[in-house]
DRENDO-1510 file (C-alpha; in Angstrom, 1 decimal, always signed):
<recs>
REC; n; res; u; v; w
REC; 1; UNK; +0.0; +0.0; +0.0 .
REC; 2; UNK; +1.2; +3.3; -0.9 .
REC; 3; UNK; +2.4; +5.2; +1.9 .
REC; 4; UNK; +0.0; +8.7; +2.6 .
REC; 5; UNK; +1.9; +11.7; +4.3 .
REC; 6; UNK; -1.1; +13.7; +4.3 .
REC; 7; UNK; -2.4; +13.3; +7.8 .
REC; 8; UNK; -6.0; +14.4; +6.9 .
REC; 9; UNK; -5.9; +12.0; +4.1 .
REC; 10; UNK; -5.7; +9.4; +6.3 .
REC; 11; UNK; -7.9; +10.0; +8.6 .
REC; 12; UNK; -10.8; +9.9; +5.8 .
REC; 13; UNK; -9.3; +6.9; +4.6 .
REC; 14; UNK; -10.0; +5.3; +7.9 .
REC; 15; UNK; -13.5; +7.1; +7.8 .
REC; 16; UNK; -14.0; +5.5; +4.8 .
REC; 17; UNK; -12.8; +2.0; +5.5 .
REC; 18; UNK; -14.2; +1.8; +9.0 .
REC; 19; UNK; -18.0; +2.9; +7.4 .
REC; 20; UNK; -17.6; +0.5; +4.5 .
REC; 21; UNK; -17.0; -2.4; +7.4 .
REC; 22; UNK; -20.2; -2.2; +8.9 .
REC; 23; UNK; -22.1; -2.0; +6.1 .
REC; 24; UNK; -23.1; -5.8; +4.5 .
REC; 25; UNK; -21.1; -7.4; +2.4 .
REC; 26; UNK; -22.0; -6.8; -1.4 .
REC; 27; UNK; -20.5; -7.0; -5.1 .
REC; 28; UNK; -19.0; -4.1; -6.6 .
REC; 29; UNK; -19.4; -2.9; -10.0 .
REC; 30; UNK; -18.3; -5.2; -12.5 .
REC; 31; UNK; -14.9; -5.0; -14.0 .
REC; 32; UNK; -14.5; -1.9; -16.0 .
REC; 33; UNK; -17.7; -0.7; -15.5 .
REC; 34; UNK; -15.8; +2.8; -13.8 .
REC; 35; UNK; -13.7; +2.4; -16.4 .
REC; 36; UNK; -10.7; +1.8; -14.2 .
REC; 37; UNK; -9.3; -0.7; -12.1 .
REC; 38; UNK; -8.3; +1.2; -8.8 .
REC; 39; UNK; -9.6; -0.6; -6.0 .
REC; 40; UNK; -13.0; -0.1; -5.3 .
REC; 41; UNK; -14.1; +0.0; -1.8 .
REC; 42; UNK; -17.5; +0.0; -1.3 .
REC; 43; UNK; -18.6; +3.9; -0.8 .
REC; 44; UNK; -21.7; +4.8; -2.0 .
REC; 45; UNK; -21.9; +8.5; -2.9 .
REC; 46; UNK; -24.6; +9.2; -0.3 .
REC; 47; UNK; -22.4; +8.3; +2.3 .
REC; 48; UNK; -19.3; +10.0; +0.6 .
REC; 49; UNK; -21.0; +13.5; +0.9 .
REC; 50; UNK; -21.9; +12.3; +4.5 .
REC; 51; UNK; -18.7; +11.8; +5.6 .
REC; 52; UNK; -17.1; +14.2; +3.5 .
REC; 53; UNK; -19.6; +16.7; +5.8 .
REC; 54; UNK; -18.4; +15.2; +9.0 .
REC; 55; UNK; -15.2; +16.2; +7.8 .
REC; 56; UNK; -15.6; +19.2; +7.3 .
REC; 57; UNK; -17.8; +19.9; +10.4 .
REC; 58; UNK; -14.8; +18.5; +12.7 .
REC; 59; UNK; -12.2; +20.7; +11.1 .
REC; 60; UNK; -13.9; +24.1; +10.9 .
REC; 61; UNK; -10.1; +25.5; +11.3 .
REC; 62; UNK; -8.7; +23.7; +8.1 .
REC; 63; UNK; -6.6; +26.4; +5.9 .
REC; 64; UNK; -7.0; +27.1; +2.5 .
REC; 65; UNK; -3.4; +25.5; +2.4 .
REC; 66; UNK; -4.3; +22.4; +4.1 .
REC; 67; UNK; -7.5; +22.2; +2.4 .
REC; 68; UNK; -5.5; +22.3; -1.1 .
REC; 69; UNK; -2.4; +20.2; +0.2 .
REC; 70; UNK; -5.2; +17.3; +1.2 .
REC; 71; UNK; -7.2; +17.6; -2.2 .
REC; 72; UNK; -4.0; +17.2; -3.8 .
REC; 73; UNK; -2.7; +13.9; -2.2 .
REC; 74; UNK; -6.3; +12.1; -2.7 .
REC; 75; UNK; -5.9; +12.5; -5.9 .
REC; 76; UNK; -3.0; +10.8; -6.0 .
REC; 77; UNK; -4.6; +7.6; -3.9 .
REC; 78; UNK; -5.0; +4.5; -5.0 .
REC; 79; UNK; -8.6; +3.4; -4.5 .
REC; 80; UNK; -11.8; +4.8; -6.6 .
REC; 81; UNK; -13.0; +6.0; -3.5 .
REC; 82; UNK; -10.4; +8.6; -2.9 .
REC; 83; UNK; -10.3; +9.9; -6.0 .
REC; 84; UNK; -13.9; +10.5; -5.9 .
REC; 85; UNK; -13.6; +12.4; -2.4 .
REC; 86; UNK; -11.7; +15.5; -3.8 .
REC; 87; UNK; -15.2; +16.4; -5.8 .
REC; 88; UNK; -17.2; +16.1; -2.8 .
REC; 89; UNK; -14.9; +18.2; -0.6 .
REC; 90; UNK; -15.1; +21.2; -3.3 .
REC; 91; UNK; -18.7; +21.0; -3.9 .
REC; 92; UNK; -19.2; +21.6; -0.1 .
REC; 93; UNK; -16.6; +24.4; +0.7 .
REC; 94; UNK; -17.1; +27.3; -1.8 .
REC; 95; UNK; -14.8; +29.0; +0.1 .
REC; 96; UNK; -12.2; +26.9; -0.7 .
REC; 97; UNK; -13.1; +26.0; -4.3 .
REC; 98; UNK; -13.3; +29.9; -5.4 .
REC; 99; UNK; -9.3; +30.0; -4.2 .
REC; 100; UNK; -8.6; +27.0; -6.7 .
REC; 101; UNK; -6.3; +27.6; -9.5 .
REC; 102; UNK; -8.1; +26.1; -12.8 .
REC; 103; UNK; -4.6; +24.6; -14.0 .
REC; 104; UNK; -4.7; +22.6; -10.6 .
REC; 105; UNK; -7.6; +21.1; -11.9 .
REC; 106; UNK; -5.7; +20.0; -15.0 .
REC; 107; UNK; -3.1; +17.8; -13.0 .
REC; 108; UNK; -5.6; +16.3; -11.1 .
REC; 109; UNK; -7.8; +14.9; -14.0 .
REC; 110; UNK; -4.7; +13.2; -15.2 .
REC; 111; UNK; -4.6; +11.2; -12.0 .
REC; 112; UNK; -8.4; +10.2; -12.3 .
REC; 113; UNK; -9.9; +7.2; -14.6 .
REC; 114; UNK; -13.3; +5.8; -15.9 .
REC; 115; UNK; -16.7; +8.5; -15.9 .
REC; 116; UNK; -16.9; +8.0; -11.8 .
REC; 117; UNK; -13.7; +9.8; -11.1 .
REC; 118; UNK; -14.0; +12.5; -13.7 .
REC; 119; UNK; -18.2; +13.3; -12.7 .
REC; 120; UNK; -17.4; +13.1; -9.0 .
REC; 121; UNK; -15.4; +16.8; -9.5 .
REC; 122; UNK; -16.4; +18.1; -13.0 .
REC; 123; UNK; -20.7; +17.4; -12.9 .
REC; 124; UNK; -21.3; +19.7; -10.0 .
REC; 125; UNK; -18.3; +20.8; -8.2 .
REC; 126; UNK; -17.9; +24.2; -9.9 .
REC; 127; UNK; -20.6; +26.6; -10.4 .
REC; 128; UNK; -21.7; +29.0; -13.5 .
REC; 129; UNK; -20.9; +32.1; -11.6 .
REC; 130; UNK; -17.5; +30.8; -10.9 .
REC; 131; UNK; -16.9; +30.1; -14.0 .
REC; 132; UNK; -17.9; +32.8; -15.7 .
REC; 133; UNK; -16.3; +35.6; -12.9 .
REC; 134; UNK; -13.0; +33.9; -13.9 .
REC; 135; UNK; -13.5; +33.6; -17.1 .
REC; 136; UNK; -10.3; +34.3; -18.4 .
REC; 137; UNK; -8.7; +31.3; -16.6 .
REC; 138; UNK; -11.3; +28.7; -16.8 .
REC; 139; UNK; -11.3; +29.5; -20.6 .
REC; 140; UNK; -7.8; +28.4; -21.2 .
REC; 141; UNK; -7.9; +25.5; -18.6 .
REC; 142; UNK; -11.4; +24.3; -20.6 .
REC; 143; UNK; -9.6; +24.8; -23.9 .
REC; 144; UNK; -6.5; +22.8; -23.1 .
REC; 145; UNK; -8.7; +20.0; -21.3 .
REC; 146; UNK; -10.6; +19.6; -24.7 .
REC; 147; UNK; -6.7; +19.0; -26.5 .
REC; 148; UNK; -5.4; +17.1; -24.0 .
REC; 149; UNK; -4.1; +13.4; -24.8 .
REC; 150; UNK; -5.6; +12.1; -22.1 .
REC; 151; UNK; -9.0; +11.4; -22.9 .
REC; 152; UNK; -10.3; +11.4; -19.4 .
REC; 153; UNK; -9.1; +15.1; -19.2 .
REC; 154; UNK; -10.9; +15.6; -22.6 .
REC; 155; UNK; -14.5; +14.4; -20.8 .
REC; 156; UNK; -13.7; +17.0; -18.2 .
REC; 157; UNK; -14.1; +19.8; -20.2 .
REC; 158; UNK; -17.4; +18.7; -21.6 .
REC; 159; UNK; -19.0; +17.6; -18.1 .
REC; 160; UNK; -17.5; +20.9; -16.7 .
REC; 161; UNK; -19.8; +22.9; -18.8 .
REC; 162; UNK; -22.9; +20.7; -18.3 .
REC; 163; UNK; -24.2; +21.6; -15.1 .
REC; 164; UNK; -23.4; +25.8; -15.7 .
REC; 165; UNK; -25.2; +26.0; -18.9 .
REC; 166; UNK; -28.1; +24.7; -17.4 .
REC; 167; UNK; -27.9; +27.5; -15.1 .
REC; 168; UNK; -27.2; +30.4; -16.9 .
REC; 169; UNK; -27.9; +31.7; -20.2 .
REC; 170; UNK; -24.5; +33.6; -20.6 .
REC; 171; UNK; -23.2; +33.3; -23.7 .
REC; 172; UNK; -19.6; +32.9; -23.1 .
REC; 173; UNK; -20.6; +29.2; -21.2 .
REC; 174; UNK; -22.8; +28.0; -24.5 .
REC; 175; UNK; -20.0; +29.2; -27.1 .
REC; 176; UNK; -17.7; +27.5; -25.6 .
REC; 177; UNK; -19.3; +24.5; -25.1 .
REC; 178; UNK; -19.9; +24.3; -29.2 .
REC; 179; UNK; -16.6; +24.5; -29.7 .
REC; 180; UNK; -15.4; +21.9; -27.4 .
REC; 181; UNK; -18.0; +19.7; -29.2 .
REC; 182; UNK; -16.6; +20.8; -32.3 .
REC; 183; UNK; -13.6; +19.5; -31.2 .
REC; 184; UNK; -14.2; +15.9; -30.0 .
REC; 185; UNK; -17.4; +15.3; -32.3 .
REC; 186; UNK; -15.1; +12.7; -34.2 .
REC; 187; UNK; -14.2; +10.9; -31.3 .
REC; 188; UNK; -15.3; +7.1; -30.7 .
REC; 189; UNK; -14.9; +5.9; -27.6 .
REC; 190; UNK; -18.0; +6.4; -25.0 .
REC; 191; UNK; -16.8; +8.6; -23.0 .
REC; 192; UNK; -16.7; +11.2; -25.4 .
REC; 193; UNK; -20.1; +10.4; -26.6 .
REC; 194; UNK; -21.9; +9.9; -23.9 .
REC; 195; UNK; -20.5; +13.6; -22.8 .
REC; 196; UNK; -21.2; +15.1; -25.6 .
REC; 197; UNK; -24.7; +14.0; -25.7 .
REC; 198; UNK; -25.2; +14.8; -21.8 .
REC; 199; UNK; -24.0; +18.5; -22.7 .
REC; 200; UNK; -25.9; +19.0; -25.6 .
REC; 201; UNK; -28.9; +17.9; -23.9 .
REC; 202; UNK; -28.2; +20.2; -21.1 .
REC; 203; UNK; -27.4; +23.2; -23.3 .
REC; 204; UNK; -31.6; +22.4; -24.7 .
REC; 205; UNK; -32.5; +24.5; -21.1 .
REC; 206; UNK; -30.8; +27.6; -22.5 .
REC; 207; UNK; -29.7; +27.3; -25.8 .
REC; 208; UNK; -32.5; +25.6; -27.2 .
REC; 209; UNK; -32.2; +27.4; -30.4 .
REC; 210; UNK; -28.8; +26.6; -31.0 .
REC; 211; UNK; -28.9; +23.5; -30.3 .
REC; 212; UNK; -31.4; +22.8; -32.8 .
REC; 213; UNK; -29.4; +24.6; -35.5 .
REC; 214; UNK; -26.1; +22.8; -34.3 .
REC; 215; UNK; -28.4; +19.7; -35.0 .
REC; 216; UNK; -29.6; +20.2; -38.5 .
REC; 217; UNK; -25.8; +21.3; -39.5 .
REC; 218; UNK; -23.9; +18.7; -37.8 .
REC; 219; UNK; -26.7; +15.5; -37.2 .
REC; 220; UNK; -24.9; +13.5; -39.9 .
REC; 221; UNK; -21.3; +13.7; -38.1 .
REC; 222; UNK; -22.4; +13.7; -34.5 .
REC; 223; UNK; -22.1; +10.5; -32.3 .
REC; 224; UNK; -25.4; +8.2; -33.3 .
REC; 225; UNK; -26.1; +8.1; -29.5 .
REC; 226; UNK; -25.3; +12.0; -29.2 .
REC; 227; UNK; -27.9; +12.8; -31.8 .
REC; 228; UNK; -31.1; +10.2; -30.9 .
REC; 229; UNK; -30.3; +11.1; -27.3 .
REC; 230; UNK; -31.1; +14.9; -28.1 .
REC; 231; UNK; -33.2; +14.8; -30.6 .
REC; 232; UNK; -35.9; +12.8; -28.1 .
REC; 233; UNK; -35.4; +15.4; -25.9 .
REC; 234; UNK; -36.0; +18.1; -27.9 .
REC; 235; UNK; -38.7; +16.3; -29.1 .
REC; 236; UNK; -40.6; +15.2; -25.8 .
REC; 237; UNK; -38.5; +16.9; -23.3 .
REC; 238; UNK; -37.3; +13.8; -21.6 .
REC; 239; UNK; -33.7; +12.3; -21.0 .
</recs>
């Protein structure tokens, strides 16, 4: 087992382990279904934003510094379980997420795998408002996730956008998201498609119009499961 220096990383690893011990014994997801095989320990995300709160409530000193320093080294863990904790710890201290560099964000989805590790911190995490107040940086961090050869870095920069364009009709958030489509539209593998499908049906809330016209240009080239997905919703409103 790796060794953790982090002392609050430990301490929620022994959270995590000690919950997962009383609870009865079950199968995990099968193999590759995360689409990763970093030990997977049994933590279902209602009791990750449980403990993650427990945390948090029994360290209402924790620095920005420590905060960042502990984010940092469970990323770097070795079970799915840790890596998913980072996301839970920003969605529940703004205070803390506002002081985040975008490029951190960049190293740390090149230590995630699989759609469980990337959603747990890009689907809800950061806000429109954030984005959009720093603008400037998330702009080039979104851009560079998009070209990144790491394709897990590449579905952050789609499911980044997907939960602030449902929230806000500024325009900045829906071109951008067009042209990080326009990017990856070519791409294969599902987790790619699946994102690109889950943003354009998002951007329907807003950007309905656009959507539409992005549709009628582009239908023949998009994902098949990218365009049937939208189209129905667009159609009868339903995912």
């Amino acid at each position: 087992m790796k060794k953790i220096r982090n002392s609050f990383h430990n301490e929620i690893l022994v959270e995590i382990t000690q919950f997962v011990s009383k609870l009865p014994s079950k199968k995990g997801p099968p193999p590759g279904y995360l689409g990763n095989n970093h030990p997977f320990l049994g933590l279902a995300v209602p009791d990750r934003k449980k403990l993650a709160k427990g945390f948090l409530k029994n360290h209402p000193d924790l620095t920005f510094p420590q905060f960042r320093d502990l984010i940092d080294s469970l990323y770097s863990g070795e079970s799915n379980e840790e890596k998913c904790f980072p996301g839970t710890l920003l969605e529940f201290s703004p205070k803390f997420r506002a002081q985040i560099d975008p490029c951190e964000l960049e190293i740390w989805m090149t230590r995630v795998e699989g759609w469980q590790e990337v959603d747990s911190t890009c689907q809800s995490a950061f806000t429109h408002s954030e984005l959009v107040n720093r603008w400037e940086a998330w702009q080039k961090t979104l851009d560079r996730l998009s070209k990144s050869e790491n394709i897990h870095c590449r579905r952050a920069s789609l499911v980044l956008l997907t939960k602030p364009v449902r929230k806000s009709i500024e325009p900045k958030l829906g071109d951008m998201s067009f042209i990080i489509i326009d990017r990856l539209v070519s791409e294969k593998n599902v987790l790619i498609t699946k994102a690109i499908s889950w943003l354009l049906r998002s951007l329907i809330t807003n950007f309905r119009r656009e959507v539409e016209e992005y549709l009628d240009k582009n239908g023949a080239i998009l994902p098949a499961i990218a365009s049937r997905e939208v189209k129905r919703v667009l159609t009868y409103g339903k995912k």
